[in-house]
C-alpha positions in Angstrom: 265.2 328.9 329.7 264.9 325.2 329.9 261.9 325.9 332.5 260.4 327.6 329.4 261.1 325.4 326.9 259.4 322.2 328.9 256.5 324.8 329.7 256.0 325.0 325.8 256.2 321.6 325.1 253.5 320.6 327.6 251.5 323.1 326.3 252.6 322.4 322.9 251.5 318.6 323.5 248.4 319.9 325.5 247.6 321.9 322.2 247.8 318.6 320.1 245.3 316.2 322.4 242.7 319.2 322.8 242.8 319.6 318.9 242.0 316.1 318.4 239.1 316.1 320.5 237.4 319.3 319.6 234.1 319.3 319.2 233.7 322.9 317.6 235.0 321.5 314.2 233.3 318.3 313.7 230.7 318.1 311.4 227.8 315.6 311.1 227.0 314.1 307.6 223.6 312.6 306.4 224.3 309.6 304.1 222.0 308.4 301.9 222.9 305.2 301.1 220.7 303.4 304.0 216.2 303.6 303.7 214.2 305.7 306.1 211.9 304.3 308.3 209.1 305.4 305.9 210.7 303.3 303.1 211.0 300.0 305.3 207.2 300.4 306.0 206.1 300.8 302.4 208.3 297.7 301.2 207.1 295.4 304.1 203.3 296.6 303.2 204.2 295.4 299.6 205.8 292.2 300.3 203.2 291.8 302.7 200.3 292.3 300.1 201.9 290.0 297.3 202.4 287.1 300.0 198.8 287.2 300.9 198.1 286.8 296.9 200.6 284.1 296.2 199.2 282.2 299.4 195.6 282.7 298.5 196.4 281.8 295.1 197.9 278.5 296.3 195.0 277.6 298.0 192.7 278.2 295.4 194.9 276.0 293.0 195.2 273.4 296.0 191.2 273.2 296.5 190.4 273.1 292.3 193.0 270.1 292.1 190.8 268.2 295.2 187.5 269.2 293.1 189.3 268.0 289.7 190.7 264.5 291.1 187.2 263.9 293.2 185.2 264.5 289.4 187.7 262.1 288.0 187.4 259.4 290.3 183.8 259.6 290.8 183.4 259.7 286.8 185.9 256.6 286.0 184.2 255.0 289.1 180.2 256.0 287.7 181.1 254.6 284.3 182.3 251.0 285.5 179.4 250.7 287.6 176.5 252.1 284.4 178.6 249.7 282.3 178.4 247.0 284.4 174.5 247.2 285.1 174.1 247.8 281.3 175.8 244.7 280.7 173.8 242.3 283.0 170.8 243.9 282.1 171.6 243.0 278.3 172.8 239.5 279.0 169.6 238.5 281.2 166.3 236.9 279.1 163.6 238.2 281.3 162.7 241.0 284.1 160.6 239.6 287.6 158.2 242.3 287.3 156.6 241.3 290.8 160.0 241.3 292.5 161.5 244.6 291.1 160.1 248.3 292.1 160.2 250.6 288.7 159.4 254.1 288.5 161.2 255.3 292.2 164.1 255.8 294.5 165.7 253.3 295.4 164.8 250.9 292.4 165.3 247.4 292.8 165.5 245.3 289.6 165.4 241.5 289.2 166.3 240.0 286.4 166.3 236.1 285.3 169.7 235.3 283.4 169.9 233.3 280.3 172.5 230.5 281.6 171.4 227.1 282.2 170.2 226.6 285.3 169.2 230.1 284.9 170.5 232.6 287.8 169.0 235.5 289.4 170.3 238.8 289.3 169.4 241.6 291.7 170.5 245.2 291.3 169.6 247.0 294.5 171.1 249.6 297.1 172.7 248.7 300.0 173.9 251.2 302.5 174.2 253.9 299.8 176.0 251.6 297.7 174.7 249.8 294.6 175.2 245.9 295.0 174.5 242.6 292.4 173.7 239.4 293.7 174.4 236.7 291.6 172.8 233.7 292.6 173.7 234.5 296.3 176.9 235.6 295.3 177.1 239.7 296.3 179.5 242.3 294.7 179.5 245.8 295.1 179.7 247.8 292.0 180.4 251.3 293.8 183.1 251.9 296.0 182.8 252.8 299.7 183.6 256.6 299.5 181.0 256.7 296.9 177.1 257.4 297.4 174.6 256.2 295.2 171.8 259.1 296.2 169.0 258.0 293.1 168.7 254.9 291.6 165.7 254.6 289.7 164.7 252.0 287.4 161.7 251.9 284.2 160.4 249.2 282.3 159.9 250.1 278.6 158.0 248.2 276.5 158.5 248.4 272.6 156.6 245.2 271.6 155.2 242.0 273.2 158.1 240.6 272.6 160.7 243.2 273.3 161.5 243.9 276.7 164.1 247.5 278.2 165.0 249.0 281.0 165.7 252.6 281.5 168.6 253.2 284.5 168.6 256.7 286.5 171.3 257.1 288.4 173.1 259.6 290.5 176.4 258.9 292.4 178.1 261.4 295.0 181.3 261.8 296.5 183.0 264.0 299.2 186.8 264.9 300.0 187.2 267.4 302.5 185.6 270.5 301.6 184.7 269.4 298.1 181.9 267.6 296.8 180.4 266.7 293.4 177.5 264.7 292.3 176.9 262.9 288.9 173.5 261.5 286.9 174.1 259.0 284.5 171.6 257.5 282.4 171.3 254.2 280.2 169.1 252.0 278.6 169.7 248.9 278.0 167.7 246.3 276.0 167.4 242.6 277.2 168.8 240.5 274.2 166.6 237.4 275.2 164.2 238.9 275.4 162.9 239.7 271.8 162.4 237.3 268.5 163.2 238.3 265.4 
């Protein structure tokens, strides 16, 4: 009986171990908790599209800011320079007519100043830049990165005794891949130059 009883309990123990790895039983579940492969796709795609706007964008905002600092520069730079060919144009008492070239590009304009010994003044371009030579003394009244492309210069005449001159004048400036231009235009009337 004992040789029974121990055949039963290896069978009995054999029964156990197959029953835990039976197959026949086990079932498979589908979660859905996790994304399909079709889901990933879409989403990348998405993210994909909305990076290739916010870059782009960026860009944009990155090349307009270049375009808006260049336009500044160049304007605060134009001004100083009209200003400052306005005001030696105003303080001079007569215009060398032989010396000066009106009417084309580029204008050269020489002026007599009213100190004593008077000086000569001579607005001119140099190199794409617009230069004033005081009595031999040179300064440069546009910066290198700016071009003066037209500088043209016209001799009005209101009276025999009143004496203007009309100033055309169009600077440029690159950075990069931007690049703005700017005409100015002044007239300025030579104070010594008329009586009352």
């Amino acid at each position: 009986m004992t040789k029974i009883q121990n055949s039963k309990r290896v069978w009995n123990f054999e029964f156990q171990i197959s029953n835990l790895f039976r197959i026949s039983n086990f079932e498979f579940r589908v979660s859905r908790t996790g994304f399909t492969l079709v889901e990933v796709v879409v989403y990348v795609a998405i993210l994909a599209v909305i990076s290739l706007f916010s870059v782009n964008t960026i860009l944009v905002i990155h090349a307009s800011l270049g375009e808006i600092r260049l336009t500044r520069a160049l304007t605060a730079t134009a001004a100083v320079a009209m200003e400052r060919t306005v005001r030696t144009i105003r303080d001079a008492s007569a215009v060398d007519t032989v010396a000066s070239t009106f009417d084309s590009s580029p204008g050269i304009l020489v002026l007599t100043g009213a100190e004593v010994p008077p000086l000569t003044y001579r607005l001119q371009l140099n190199q794409a830049s617009l230069e004033l030579d005081a009595g031999g003394t040179t300064s440069r009244l546009t910066p290198p990165g700016l071009h003066v492309t037209n500088l043209v210069f016209r001799m009005i005449r209101a009276s025999t005794t009143s004496e203007a001159i009309k100033i055309e004048l169009t600077l440029a400036a690159s950075s990069g891949k931007a690049t703005t231009t700017q005409n100015l235009y002044g007239t300025a009337v030579l104070r010594n130059s008329y009586s009352p």
